[in-house]
C-alpha positions in Angstrom: 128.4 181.3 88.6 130.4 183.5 91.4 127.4 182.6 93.6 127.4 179.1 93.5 131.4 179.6 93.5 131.2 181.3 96.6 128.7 179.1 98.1 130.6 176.3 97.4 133.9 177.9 99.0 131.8 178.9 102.2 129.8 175.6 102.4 132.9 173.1 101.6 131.2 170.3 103.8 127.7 170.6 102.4 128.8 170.5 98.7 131.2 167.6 98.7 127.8 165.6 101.1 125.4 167.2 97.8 128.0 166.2 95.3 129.2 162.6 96.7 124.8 161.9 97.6 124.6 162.8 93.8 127.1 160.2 92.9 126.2 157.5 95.2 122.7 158.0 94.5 123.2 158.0 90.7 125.1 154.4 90.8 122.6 153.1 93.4 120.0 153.6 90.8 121.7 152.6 87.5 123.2 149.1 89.5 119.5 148.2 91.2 117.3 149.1 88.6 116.5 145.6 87.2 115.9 144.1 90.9 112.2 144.8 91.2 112.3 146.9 94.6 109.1 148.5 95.6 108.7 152.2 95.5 109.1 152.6 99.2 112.2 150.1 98.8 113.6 153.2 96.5 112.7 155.9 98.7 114.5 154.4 101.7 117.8 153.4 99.4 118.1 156.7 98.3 117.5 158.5 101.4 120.1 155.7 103.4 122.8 156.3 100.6 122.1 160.0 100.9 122.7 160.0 104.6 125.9 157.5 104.3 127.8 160.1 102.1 127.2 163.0 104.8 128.4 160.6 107.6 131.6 159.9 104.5 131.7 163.6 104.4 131.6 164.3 108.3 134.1 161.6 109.2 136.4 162.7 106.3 136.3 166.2 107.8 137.6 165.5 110.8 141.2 165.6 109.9 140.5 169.4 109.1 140.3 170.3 112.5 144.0 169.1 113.1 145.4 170.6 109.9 143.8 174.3 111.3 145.7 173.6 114.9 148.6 173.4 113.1 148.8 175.9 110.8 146.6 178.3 113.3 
């Protein structure tokens, strides 16, 4: 558990993108699954949602820069 803590603490950007991909990916699912999409429909969903909470992630991270300048 102090691994993954430390991971975690080290990797802050990665494990909110893992966490929030987890979540978007997970309601994604449960609200389409009586749409009839094809498998390949599913594959590209998920991999689109998955890359749409990084740039979430990435854009929310840029006000960390300017918080560091200021307290730096």
């Amino acid at each position: 558990m102090t691994t993954l803590k430390n991971w975690v603490i080290t990797h802050q950007n990665l494990a909110a993108w893992i966490a929030l991909a987890i979540g978007m990916d997970a309601i994604l699912i449960y609200e389409a699954r009586d749409v009839g999409l094809e498998p390949s429909q599913w594959v590209w969903l998920i991999v689109i949602t998955t890359l749409v909470a990084g740039a979430c992630v990435w854009i929310i991270s840029w006000g960390d820069d300017e918080e560091e300048e200021v307290n730096g």
